[in-house]
N, C-alpha and C positions, 0 to 999 in steps of 0.2 A: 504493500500500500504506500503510496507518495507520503513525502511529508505535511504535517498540517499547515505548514507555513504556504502550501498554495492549496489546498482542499479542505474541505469541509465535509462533514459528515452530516445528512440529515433524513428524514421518512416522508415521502410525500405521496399523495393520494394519485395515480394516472388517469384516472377519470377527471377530479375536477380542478386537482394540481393543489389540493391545500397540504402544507407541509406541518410534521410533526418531530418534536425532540424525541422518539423514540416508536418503536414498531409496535402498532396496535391492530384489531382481527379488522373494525370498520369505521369505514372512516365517517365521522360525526356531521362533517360538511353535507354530504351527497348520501346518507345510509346507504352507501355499498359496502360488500363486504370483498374482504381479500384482494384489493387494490393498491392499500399502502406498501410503496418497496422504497426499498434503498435508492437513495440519491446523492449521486458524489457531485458536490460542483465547483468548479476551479477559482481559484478567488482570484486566480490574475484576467487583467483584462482580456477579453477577445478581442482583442485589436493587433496583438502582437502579429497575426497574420497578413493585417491590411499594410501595415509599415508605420513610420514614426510619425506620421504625416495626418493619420487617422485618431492618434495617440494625443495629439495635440490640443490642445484648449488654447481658446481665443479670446479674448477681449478690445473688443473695439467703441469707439465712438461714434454714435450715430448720423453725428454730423459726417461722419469720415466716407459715410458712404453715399456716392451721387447718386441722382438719376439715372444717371446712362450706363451707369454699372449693374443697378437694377436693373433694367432693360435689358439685357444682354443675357437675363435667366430668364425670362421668357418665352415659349417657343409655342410662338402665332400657329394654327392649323384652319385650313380652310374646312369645317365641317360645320356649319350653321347649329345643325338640329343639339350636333355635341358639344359644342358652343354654349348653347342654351343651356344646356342641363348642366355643364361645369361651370357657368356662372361666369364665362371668361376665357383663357388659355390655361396653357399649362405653366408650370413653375420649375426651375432644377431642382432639386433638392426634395421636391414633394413627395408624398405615398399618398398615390392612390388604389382604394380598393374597389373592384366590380364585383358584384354578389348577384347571385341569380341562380334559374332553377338548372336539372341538367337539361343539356339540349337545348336552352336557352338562345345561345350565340356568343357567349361569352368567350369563347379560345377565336371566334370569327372578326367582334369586336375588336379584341387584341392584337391580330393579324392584321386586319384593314388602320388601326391608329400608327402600328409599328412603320406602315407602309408611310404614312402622312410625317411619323416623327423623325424619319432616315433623311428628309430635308434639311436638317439641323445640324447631324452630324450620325455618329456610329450608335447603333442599337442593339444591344444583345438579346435574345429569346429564349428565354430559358422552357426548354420541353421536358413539364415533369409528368403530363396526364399520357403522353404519346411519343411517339419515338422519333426519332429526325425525319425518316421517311415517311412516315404518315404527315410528321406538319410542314415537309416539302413540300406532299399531294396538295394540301390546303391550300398553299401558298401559288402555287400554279393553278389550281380553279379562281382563285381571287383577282389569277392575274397580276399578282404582285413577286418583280423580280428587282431587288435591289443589293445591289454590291455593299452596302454602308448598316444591314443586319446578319447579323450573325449568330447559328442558331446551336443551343448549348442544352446536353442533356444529363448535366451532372444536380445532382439536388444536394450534394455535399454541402456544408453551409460553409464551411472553413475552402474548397474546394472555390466556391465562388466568391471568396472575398478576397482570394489571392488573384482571379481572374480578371472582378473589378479593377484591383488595383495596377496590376498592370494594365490592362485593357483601356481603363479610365473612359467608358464610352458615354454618351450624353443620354442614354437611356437606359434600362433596363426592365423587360416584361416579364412577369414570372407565372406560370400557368400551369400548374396552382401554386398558394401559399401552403396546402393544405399536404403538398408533396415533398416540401423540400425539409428535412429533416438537420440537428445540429449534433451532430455527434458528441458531444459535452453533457447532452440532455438524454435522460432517460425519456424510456418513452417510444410506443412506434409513430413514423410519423403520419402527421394528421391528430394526435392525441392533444388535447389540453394546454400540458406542461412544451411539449414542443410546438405548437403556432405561439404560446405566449416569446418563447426564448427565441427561435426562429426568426421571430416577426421581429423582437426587439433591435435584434443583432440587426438585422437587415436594413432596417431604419435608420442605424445608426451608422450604418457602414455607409448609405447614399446620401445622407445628409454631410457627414464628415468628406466627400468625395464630390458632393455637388450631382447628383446622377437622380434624373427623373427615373421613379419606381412605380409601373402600371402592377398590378396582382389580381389577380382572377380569386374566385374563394366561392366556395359549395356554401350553399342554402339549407336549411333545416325543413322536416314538412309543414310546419310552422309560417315558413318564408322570411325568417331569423337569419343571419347568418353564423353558419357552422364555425363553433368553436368557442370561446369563452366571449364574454360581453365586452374587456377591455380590448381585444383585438379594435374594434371601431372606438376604444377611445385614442389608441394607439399612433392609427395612421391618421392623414392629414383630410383624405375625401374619402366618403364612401357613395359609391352608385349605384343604387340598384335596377338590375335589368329585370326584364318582367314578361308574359306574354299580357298584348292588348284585348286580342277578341279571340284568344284560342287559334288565331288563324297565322298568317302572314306577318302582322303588325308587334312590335316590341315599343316599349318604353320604359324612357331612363330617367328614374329620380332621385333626384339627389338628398340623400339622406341626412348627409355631413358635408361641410365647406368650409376650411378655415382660410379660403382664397375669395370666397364669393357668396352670393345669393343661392338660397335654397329654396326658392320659391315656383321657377320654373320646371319645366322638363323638355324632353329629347322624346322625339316621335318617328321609331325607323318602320321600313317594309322591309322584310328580310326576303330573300331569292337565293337563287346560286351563282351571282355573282356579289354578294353581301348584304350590308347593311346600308339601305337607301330612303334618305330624308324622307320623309312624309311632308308635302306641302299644303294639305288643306285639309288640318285635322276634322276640322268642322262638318263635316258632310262625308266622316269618314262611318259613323255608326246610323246613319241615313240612305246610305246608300242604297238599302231595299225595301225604304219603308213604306208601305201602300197602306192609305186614309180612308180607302175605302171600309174598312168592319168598325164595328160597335166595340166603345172601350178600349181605342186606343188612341195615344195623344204623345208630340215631341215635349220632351224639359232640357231645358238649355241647364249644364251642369259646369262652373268654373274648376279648370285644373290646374294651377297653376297660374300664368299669365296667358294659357289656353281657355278656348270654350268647344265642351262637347256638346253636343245634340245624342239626346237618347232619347231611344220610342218606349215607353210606358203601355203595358197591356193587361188587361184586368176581364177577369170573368167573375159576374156574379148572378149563381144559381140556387134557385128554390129548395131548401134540406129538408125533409123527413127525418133527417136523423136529432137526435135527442142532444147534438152535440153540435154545433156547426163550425165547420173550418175556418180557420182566417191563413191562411197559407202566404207568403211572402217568401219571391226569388229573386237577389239581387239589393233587398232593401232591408231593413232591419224588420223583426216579426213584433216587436213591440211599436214599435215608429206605426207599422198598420193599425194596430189596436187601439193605437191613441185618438188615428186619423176616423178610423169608423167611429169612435165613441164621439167624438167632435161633432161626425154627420148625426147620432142619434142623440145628443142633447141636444146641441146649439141650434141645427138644421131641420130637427124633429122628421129624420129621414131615418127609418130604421132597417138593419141589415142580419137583426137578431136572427132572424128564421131563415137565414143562405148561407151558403159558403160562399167565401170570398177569396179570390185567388188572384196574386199581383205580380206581375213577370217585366223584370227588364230584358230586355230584346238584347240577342247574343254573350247572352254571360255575365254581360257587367256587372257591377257593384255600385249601387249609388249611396254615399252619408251624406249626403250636403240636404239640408231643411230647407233650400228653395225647393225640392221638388214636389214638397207638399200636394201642391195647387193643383198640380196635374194631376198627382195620385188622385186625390179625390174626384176631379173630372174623369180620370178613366173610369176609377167605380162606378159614379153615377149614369156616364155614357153605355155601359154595359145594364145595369138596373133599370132602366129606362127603355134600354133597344133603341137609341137614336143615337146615331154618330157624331163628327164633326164634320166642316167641311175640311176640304185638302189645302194642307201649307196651314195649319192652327198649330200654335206653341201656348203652353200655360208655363208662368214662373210664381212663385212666391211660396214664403211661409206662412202656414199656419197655425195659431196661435189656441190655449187651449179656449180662450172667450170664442174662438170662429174669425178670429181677427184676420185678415190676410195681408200680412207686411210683406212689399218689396224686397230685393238684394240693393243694395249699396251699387252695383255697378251696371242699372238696370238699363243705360243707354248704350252701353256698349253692347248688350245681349240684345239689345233690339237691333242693334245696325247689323252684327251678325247674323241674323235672322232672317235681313231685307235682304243680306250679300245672298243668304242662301234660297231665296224663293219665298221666304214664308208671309203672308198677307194677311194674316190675324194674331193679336195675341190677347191673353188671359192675365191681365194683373191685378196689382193692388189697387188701391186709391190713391193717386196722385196728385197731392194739393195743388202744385204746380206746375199743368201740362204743358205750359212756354216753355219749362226748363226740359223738355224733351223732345228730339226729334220725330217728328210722326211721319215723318215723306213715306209712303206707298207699303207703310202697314197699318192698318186699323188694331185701334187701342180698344176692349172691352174692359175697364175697371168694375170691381168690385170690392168696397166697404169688409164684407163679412159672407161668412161661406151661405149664412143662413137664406141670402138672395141670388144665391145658383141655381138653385132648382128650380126655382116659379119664373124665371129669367129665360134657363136653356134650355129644360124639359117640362114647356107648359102642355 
């Protein structure tokens, strides 16, 4: 055994990494059992491998540094949509991480930014999920051939900080985090204790070196990303990739930005030539909506410094049973309960004796409280048997009095809506219709829900 003057001796859990003065059967943190082992860890720095260079602590004055030296870490990419969701460009020195499900696009992502970052200078790839030849093939359906990447499939950690270090290149993509193991660290890799130490070293190796760090990293079924919670306090961005409509479409949001705004997102169409901007997300969950049936209705949904349109569909049927459903797909099941008990006090419309059944069109997800307005217009569109006519939008919240309050950014959802065809909508009451554009949409206001029905279905 080394001497103690560089190791340490201590017990720590491989599941959740909590360390113990001594060997016990389970560990307290996580009640697992027979997980705690031996852990040797070296008290000298990890750095001895990257050189003296690495080693070094700085102290500077902040005046010392100009403008145009900042600028020079910057590395401008022409990609709009990713643009948006990074809130900006990229940084040297930064980490960022992409998280997503499998199959996502996440290693394809990677590949197509590597291709945009070899403008700048020399880009490593590190292949920990696949093997050089396999992310050759990739690299040749993308269409991407550049002499300034170079593709690396060691997952040693000590192995790749001596690479950097000579290598010194202005990027580095690692695919996955979740592969590359630190020999120092107990643990297989992918476990707990190794993405904490893994990750740590790695950070620390590209920020002391100046080296932009992309990292790919697995998802949980959850949609968490895998591995301890500080990993995302750790690095600098996190992005999450995502499928849109189950289909073609991805979206990139940004979870963490200590560069930028987190408010936006990234809207791709994915193919087999990659990942391609999406320009007119608006009229992207519209595209097959037909007005003509009973109980269904568009809600303009804000995402970001985006606006969606989603179709709203509602069936409601007469029950014999002693129980009646309230069924909600897409929306929350309590959010429904509120809205029907709303229609049976405030509207004295009651839907005791049906089942009620609410479906956002293609998969989605709605939380946002403006879609109130329409939910309840589907319902009652369905209860009634009388439709709308075609190109009608409902917006607003509603309130537990029946009250129906506007969004905050109700003139932009309307001009959206003029962009996209639509010639009626369903609002609140607005004190002051001069402050709102009306050109070539017809405004129907409504006070309180309790004057919908004797209104639309007399």
């Amino acid at each position: 055994m080394a001497s103690s003057k560089y190791h340490s001796l201590n017990f720590q859990c491989s599941d959740c990494g909590k360390q113990y003065p001594k060997w016990q059967g389970q560990c307290f943190a996580c009640n697992e059992w027979d997980t705690i082992v031996e852990n040797i860890s070296d008290n000298k720095t990890f750095l001895d491998i990257g050189g003296s260079e690495i080693n070094e602590s700085s102290l500077i004055d902040l005046s010392a540094v100009s403008s145009s030296e900042a600028d020079k870490d910057i590395y401008k990419i022409e990609w709009p949509e990713l643009n948006r969701a990074l809130g900006g460009d990229f940084i040297s020195g930064a980490v960022v991480l992409i998280a997503g499900m499998p199959g996502v696009g996440k290693s394809t992502l990677l590949m197509q930014l590597s291709s945009k970052l070899s403008m700048h200078g020399e880009v490593v790839y590190l292949c920990g999920e696949e093997s050089i030849k396999q992310v050759t093939k990739k690299f040749e359906r993308l269409c991407i051939s550049n002499t300034n990447i170079k593709l690396y499939d060691g997952m040693n950690l000590n192995e790749i900080a001596e690479l950097l270090s000579d290598l010194k290149p202005k990027s580095i993509l690692v695919d996955s985090i979740q592969s590359v193991y630190d020999p120092d660290t107990q643990g297989a890799p992918g476990s707990i204790n190794q993405i904490i130490n893994s990750t740590k070293k790695l950070i620390l190796l590209c920020k002391k070196l100046n080296i932009l760090c992309l990292m790919s990293g697995h998802v949980t079924k959850t949609g968490d990303v895998a591995g301890p919670r500080v990993l995302e306090h750790m690095v600098d961005v996190v992005l999450q990739l995502d499928y849109l409509n189950n289909r073609q479409e991805r979206i990139l949001t940004p979870i963490k930005n200590r560069f930028g705004p987190t408010f936006d997102i990234g809207l791709f169409s994915m193919n087999s030539n990659g990942f391609v901007d999406i320009t007119d997300p608006s009229s992207l969950m519209i595209d097959e909506y037909n007005p003509s049936g009973v109980g269904s209705i568009l809600v303009p949904i804000p995402n970001g410094q985006r606006l969606f349109f989603y179709e709203i569909q509602s069936l409601v049927a007469k029950t014999y049973s002693n129980y009646p459903k309230k069924i909600a797909e897409g929306i929350d099941n309590n959010r429904l309960l509120i809205l029907t008990s709303v229609l049976n006090k405030i509207a004295k419309i009651s839907v005791e004796n049906h089942d009620v059944i609410v479906n956002v069109m293609k998969g989605q997800s709605i939380k946002n409280v403006t879609s109130d307005f329409g939910i309840c217009l589907s319902i009652l569109s369905s209860l009634y048997n009388s439709g709308f006519e075609k190109n009608t939008m409902a917006v607003g919240e509603i309130a537990l009095t029946g009250e129906i309050r506007n969004p905050p950014n109700l003139e932009r959802i309307l001009k959206e809506g003029v962009r996209l065809g639509i010639k009626k909508a369903f609002i609140g009451r607005v004190n002051d219709t001069s402050t709102i554009s009306t050109n070539n949409i017809e405004l129907v206001t409504f006070n309180n829900i309790n004057s919908v029905s004797a209104t639309l279905f007399k």
